[in-house]
N, C-alpha and C positions, 0 to 999 in steps of 0.2 A: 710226691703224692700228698706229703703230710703239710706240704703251700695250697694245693689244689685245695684242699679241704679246709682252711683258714680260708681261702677267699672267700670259698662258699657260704661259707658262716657270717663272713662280713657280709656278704651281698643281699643275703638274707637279712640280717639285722638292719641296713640301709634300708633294706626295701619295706621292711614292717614300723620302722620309724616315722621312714617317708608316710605309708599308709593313714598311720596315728594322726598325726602333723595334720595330716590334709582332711582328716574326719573331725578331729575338735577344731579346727580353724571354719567346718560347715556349718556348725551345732548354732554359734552364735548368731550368723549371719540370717538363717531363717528367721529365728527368732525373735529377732530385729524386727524384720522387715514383716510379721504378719499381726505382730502386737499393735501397732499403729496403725494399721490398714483396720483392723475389725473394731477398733474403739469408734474411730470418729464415725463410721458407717450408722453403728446403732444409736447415738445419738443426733446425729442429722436426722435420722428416720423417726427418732420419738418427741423430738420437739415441732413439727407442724401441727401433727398429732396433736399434740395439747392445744395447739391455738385455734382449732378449725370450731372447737366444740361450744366456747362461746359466741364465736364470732355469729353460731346456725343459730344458738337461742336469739341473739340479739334480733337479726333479722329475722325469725319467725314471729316474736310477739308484738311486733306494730303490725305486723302484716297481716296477724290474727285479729286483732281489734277494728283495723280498716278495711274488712271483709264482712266483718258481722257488720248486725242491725247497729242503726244510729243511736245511743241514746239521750238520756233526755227529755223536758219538756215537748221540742217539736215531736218526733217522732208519734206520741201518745196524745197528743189533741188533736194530730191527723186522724189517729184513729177512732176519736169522736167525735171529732166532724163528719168521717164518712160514713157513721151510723146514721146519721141524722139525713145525710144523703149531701154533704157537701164538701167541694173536691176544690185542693187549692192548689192554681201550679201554672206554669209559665204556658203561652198561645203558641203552639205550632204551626197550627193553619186556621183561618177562618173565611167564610165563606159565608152568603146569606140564608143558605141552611145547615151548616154545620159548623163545627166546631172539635178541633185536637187542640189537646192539652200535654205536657208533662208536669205532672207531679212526684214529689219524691219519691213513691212508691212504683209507679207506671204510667204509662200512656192512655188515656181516656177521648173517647171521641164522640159529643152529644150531637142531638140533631136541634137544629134552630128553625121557630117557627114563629106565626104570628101573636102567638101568644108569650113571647119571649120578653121578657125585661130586662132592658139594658141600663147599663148605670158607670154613668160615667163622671165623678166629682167635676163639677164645676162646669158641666158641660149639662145643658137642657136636653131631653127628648134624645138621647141617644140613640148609636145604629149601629148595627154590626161593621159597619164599614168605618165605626171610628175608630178599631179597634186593630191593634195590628200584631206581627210575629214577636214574641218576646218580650208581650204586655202580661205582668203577673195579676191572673182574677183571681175572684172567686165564683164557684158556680156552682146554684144548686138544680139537682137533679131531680124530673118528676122520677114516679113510680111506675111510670109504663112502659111495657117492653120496648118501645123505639128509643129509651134514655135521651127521652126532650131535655135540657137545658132550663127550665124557668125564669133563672137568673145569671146575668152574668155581668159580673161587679168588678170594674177594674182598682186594682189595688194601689193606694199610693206608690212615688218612686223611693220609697225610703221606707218601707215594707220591709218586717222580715218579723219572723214566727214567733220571738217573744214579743210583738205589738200586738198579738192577737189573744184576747181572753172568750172560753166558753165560761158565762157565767148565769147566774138568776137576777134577775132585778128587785133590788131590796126595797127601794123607793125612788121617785122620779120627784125633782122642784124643779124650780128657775132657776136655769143654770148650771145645773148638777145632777148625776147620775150612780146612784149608789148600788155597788153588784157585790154579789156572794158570789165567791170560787170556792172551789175545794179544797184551800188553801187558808183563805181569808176573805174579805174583804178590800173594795175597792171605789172609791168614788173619781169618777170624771167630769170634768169641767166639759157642758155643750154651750154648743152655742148657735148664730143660723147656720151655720154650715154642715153641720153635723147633720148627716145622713141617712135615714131610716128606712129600713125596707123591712115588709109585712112578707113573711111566707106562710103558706098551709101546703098542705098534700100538692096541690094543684094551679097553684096560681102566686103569683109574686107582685107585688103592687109598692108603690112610694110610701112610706107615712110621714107622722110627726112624733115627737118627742111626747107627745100628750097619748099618743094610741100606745106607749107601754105602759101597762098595770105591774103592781107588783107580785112576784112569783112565774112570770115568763121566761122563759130562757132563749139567752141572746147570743151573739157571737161580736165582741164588740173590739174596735181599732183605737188601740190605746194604748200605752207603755206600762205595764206593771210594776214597774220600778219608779215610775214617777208621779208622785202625791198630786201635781197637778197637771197631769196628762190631758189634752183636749181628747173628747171621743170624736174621732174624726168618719166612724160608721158605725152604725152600731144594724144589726140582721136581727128578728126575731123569729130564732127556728123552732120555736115550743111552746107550747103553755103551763108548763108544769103539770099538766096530768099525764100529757103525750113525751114526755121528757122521754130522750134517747140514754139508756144505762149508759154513766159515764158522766153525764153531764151533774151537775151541780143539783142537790136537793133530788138527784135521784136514788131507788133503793129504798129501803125502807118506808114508810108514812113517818113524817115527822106530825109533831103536836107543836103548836104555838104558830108564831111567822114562819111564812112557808121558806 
């Protein structure tokens, strides 16, 4: 009996060893294996994180500025031009009574009639049929609900919006053509080429270099940047008392040279 009960005792101690043995040899192994699992997870997850946030500014702020308004010169002597009533932009369609345009801002579409002026450099007695898709004019517009056309002025092929000055005319000689912008000053080299067109309300007609007085306000084709730019058209849409706000020597009364 007193073997019986030594066994018992060992078998028991074997078996609480064993127990032990097999619970600290578990402890580690978890331990192991969940440490390395949750590290790399939370850093995979916070580093795109970080990258997305500039990547959204980047691409939001070009996308915000080539969504909004142009700015700039062009933009803002469109918008004195079409006070004045004159609209500059490439031919869509034309026909011998009408007329689409696009211009920067939208699509316009005049009616064409017999009292219509055409003008086309270098070309005499113009006609609406010398005129075709994708010729950039200018056109000015009467004041009647049908938006007659009065003028429609094809623009040189090497046109583009800083050739074009609203200005006052300071004084006219031989040869030469001296304008106030709102800016400065500007003199142009004319010559026979150079092209004159008389507007009022109502009617648009050819002139000469001799029918601008000084203090009229012009819309003239010439580079601003360059001392001896030929004026190669020059428009007279004002006379300085009808000046359109915006245009040069408009605004207040001035005293002295107008």
């Amino acid at each position: 009996m007193k073997n019986n009960l030594v066994r018992a005792v060992l078998l028991i101690g074997s078996l609480a060893i064993a127990w032990m043995v097999s619970a600290c040899s578990a402890l580690p192994t978890t331990s192991a294996q969940s440490a390395p699992n949750a590290a790399p997870t939370a850093i995979a997850t916070a580093t795109p994180v970080a990258n997305t946030t500039p990547d959204a500014r980047a691409n939001a702020q070009p996308n915000a500025r080539g969504n909004g308004a142009q700015p700039g010169k062009g933009g803002k002597q469109n918008e004195a031009f079409a006070r004045l009533g004159v609209e500059i932009g490439a031919i869509n369609q034309i026909s011998a009574d009408s007329l689409a345009i696009k211009t920067r801002a939208d699509a316009q579409t005049f009616a064409l009639n017999s009292n219509t002026l055409y003008v086309l450099p270098g070309k005499a007695a113009a006609q609406a049929r010398d005129f075709k898709t994708g010729d950039r004019v200018l056109v000015k517009k009467s004041d009647d609900a049908a938006n007659t056309a009065l003028l429609v002025l094809q623009m040189p092929a090497n046109f583009s919006p800083d050739s074009l000055m609203l200005a006052q005319v300071d004084s006219v000689a031989s040869g030469s053509l001296a304008l106030k912008t709102k800016t400065g000053s500007q003199t142009l080299t004319t010559n026979a080429n150079t092209v004159v067109v008389e507007l009022t309300a109502q009617q648009a007609k050819l002139g000469t270099l001799s029918d601008l007085t000084s203090g009229v306000v012009v819309i003239a084709l010439g580079s601003s940047k360059d001392a001896n730019a030929t004026a190669q058209i020059v428009v007279q849409v004002g006379t300085g008392k009808n000046q359109s706000r915006g245009a040069p020597g408009a605004g207040k009364p001035k005293t002295g040279k107008p």
